[in-house]
C-alpha positions, 0 to 999 in steps of 0.5 A, a space after each residue: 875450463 871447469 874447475 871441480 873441488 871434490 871432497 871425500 871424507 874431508 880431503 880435497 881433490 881438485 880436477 879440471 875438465 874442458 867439457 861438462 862432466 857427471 858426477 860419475 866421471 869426476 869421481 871415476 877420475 879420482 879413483 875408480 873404485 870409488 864410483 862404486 862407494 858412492 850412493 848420490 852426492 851434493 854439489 853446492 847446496 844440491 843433492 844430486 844422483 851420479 848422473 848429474 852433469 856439472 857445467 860451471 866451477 863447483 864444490 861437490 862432497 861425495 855422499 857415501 853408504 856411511 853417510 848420514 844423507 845416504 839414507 833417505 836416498 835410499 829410502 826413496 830408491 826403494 819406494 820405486 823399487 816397491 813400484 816396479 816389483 808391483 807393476 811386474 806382477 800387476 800390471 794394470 796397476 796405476 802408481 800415485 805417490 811414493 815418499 819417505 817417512 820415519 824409518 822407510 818410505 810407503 808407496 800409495 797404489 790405485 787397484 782394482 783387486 785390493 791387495 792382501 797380505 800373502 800378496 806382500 810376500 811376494 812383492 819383496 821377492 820380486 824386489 829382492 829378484 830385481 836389486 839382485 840384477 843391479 839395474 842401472 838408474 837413470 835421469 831423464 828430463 822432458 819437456 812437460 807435455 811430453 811428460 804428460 804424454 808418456 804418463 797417459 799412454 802408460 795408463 797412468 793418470 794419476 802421474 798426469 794429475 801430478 805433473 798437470 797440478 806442478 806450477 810453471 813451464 819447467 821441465 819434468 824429471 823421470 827416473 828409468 830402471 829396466 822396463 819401469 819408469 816413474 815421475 820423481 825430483 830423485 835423487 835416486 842410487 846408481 843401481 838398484 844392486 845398492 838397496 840391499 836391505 828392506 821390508 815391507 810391513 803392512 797394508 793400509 788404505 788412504 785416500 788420494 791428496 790426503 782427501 775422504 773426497 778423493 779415490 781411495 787408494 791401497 797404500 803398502 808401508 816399508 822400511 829400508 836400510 843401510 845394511 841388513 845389520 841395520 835391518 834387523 836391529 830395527 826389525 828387533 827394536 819394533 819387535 820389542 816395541 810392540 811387546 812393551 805397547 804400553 796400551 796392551 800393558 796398562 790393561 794386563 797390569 790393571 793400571 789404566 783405561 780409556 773409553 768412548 765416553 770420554 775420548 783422549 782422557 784417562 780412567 786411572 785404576 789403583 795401581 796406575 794411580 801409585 805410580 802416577 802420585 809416587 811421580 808426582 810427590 818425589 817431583 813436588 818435594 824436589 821442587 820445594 828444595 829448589 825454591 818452588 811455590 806451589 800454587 793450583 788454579 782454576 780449570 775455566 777462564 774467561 775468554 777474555 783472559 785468553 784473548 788478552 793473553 794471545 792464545 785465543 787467536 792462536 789457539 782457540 781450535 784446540 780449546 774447549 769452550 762454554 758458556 754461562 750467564 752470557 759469558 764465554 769460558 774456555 778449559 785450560 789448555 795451558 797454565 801461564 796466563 793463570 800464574 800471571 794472575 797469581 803473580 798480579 796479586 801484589 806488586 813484587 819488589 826485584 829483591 823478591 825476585 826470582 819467583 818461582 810458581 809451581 802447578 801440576 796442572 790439569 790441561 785440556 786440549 781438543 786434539 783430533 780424535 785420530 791423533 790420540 794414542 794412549 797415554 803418548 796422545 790425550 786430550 786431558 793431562 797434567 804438566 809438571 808446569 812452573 813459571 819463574 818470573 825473574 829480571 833479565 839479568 836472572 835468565 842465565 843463572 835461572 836456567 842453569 839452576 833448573 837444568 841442574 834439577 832436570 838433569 837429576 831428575 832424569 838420572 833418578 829415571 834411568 834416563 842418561 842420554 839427552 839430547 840437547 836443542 836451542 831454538 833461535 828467533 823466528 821471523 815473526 816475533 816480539 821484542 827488540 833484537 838487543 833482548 833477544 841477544 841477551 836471551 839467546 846468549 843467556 841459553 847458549 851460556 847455560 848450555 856451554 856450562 854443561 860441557 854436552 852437545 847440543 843442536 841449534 834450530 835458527 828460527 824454531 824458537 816462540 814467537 815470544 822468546 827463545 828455549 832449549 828442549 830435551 830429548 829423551 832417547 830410550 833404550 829402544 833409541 826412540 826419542 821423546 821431547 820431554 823437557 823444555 825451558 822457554 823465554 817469555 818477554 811477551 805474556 807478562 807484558 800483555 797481561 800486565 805482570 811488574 815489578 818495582 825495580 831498584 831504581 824505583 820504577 816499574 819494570 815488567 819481568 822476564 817469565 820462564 816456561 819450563 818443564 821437566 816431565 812435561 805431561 804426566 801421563 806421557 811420561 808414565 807411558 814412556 816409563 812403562 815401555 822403557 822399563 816393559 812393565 818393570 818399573 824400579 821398585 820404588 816407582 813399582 805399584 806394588 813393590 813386596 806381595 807376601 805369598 802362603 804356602 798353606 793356609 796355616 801361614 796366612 796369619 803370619 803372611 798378613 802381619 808381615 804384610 801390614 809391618 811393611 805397609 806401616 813402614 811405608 811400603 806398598 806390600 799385599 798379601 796372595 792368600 788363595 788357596 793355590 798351589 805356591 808355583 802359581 802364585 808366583 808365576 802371576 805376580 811375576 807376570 804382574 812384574 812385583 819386584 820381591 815375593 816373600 814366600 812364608 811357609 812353616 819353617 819361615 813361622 818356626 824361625 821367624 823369618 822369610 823367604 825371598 825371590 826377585 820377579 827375575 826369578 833369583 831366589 834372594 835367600 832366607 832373613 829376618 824382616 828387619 834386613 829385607 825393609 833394610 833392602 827395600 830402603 835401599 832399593 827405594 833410596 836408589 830410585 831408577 839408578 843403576 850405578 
């Protein structure tokens, strides 16, 4: 007798059955109307399709479409609805592989007439004509050689190649809707009358197992949802993505570029240069309130040190190296072994403990040129980097501190949901499970004093320590990894970092990797995209551009221009002969946060006009009460309350 436990939405059912039963049926016993709620299930630790077929006692959680696991199901269900639209309508097609990614899944199709884009119209409409008709999903298990068979009278050889490279005797699973049948683990929707919301997106060329040696093939990209709700409102957040590319900006507004002679690296114009100093100044001057020295070090090491350090055997593909005088360098592509250096300099006492080191330092990394992406992806960068050397009995206090400053900062950009990740001891590792329970203990404490969730990743920490990452989430819902605090217990050991304890003997001391923005440059891109160009005024490269109506007020726009930059603002003055509409239509574009439009009237009264680049006209006042505007507006940073 079979003794199922069924759970749906945390209640529990119990049913028997003498025979084994699918998970349909069990369902079906339940209630009825259940069946056609439920996308797939897990039984056990299994994810199943409906159709799986239970022969001992288990526990089996129905997955419905709210589910979170739904999702990916159905992503996959729709890679080989793409598929059996495309074989309809081409039939000499031969399918490759089909997985979920990111937001959709792409299906990669060997052609002999590529496919253009008018033809991707109508694939969806076949898709569409085909999850109307509700299609029964079927599972089915052969015997591999049989697999093989079936796949090759088909005329699919890259389906044999698949079965042909898996390991084993195992059986083979296939999935089966209508006339249309593809090789898959699944698990897959009931019907296809559950795909109810997908698009696809673009054509891209790849080659077959990853490999420029191999076929090229034709690969169709799509994304699929739960509703068409969820649809749209992805369609919109992409829509919006685009509109804000921070790339296409960066060269509208002036900011910044790139160029061949130097690839992954940032040719920074004027005005992207206020922005990243202003950045940089308000980061310097907070960490000099919280305890920060700040130190700048060297670009070029000696191999050596990177090799005592570890990070050449870890690291060395992704450095750039020279060579001088019979002696190796590499760039730097991180900062910590030169802040050990700074520490070595003297023998440090624990009552000058917690020593915090500070660097905006300039990092470079040799990433594969097709990995770069504008500012998101470089190969030359500056962290907002710090080391605090502290004793073991500092940690939990240290990290607290800096999460309180990290949380402020963030604030002071508008950012206010963070996600939270403490990652745990890997399997390869270094120190004694008693410190890495009081490291881990010591994260899990700071976390729990802040009252916000977080995750925990079992086994995602440093091979040198724990740390928890913060994750930004914008207002497009995208997620950046930003922040982060690490645990050392290994570097200053290796490179012989100490200090005299208490007691009189030497101890070596627990180093903190921590940063708040991470990469500079990084983050002015996410700034860009978050704020589509908009910085907040006192981030805004140029915050007030004094605007003449004639030519008769160019000398009164220029001396209100030159007050406010002695005051500390970045003002300009537009004194072309244009009609004022203009004026103002581009440096609206130009998102300057405040126009002050001088005409005679403005002369006569010793006044100014102002209008906000949302295009609200502010009204008419003295100078004195627009710096007083711009003080508080500055003063207020990116905060909206």
């Amino acid at each position: 007798m079979l003794v199922i436990t069924v759970i749906i939405s945390d209640v529990s059912h119990y049913i028997t059955s003498c025979d084994p039963i699918s998970v349909r049926n069990v369902i079906a016993a339940i209630d009825p109307s259940l069946v056609r709620l439920a996308i797939a299930a897990r039984v056990d630790d299994r994810l199943v399709d409906l159709s799986y077929i239970i022969d001992h006692d288990v526990k089996v959680y129905i997955i419905a479409e709210k589910d979170k696991e739904s999702l990916e199901i159905i992503r996959h269900s729709s890679a080989h609805l793409l598929a059996h639209a495309v074989k309809q309508l081409y039939p000499t097609t031969q399918l490759a592989i089909g997985p979920v990614i990111d937001n959709g899944f792409y299906y990669d199709f060997a052609v002999k007439n590529p496919f253009m884009p008018e033809d991707l119209r109508r694939i969806q409409m076949r898709m569409e004509e085909l999850a109307s008709q509700d299609i029964l999903i079927e599972r089915l298990v052969i015997q591999r050689d049989e697999a093989v068979d079936l796949f090759h009278n088909l005329g699919e050889e890259y389906k044999v190649r698949i079965i042909n490279d898996i390991s084993g005797n195992e059986n083979i699973s296939l999935y089966r809707q209508a006339d249309f049948i593809d090789l898959c683990r699944g698990p897959h929707v009931p019907t296809t009358g559950k795909l109810k919301a997908f698009r696809l997106m673009k054509l891209a060329g790849a080659y077959w197992r990853g490999d420029s040696r191999n076929d090229m093939l034709q690969r169709i990209y799509g994304t699929a949802w739960i509703d068409l709700r969820s649809l749209e409102s992805y369609l919109y957040r992409l829509e919006e993505s685009e509109k804000r590319d921070h790339r296409k900006v960066g060269k509208a507004l002036d900011l910044f570029h790139f160029q061949e002679e130097a690839p992954g690296m940032v040719f920074w114009h004027d005005h992207g240069w206020r922005v990243y100093i202003e950045i940089q100044n308000y980061i310097r001057h907070l960490l000099r309130e919280n305890g920060y020295q700040e130190v700048h070090t060297p670009q070029i090491m000696s191999r050596s040190l990177w090799e005592r350090s570890g990070h050449w055997e870890k690291f060395h593909k992704y450095m750039f190296t020279t060579a001088s005088e019979n002696r190796d360098y590499a760039v730097k592509p991180m900062n910590c072994p030169c802040h050990i250096q700074v520490y070595n300099q003297r023998l440090h006492s624990y009552r000058e403990l917690p020593l915090r080191l500070s660097e905006f330092g300039s990092c470079h990394r040799n990433e594969p040129s097709g990995t770069l992406h504008g500012l998101m992806r470089v190969r030359n960068f500056v962290q907002d980097d710090a080391h605090i050397f502290c004793t073991e009995d500092q940690i939990q206090s240290e990290v607290s501190r800096f999460m309180d400053l990290l949380f402020q900062i963030y604030n002071d950009f508008n950012f206010n949901e963070v996600q939270l990740v403490l990652s745990t001891r890997p399997e390869q590792r270094v120190g004694s499970n008693a410190v890495w329970d009081k490291a881990e203990k010591s994260l899990e404490l700071a976390l729990n004093q802040r009252g916000l969730p977080w995750q925990l990743k079992p086994g995602e920490g440093a091979f040198y320590g724990p740390k928890i990452e913060f994750v930004l989430r914008d207002c497009l819902e995208r997620l950046w990894q930003c922040g982060t605090i690490q645990i050392d217990f290994s570097m200053p050991s290796r490179l012989d970092a100490c200090y005299v304890a208490e007691d009189g003997s030497k101890r070596i001391p627990v180093m903190l990797h921590r940063a708040i923005l991470g990469s500079i440059e990084r983050f002015i891109g996410i700034l860009i995209e978050q704020y589509a160009a908009g910085l907040p005024v006192w981030l805004a490269p140029v915050q007030v551009v004094v605007l003449n109506i004639t030519e008769q007020q160019a000398g009164y726009a220029v001396k209100v221009e030159k007050f406010l930059i002695q005051r500390g603002f970045r003002a300009e003055s537009d004194l072309r002969n244009e009609k004022i509409s203009f004026k103002i239509r581009v440096h609206t574009l130009q998102r300057v946060p405040y126009m002050l439009i001088i005409g005679d009237r403005e002369i006569k009264t010793e006044t100014i006009a102002i209008r906000s680049r949302a295009g609200k006209d502010l009204g008419v006042m003295n100078i004195q009460a627009f710096v007083q505007l711009l003080q508080s507006d500055v003063a207020r940073r990116g905060r909206t309350g």
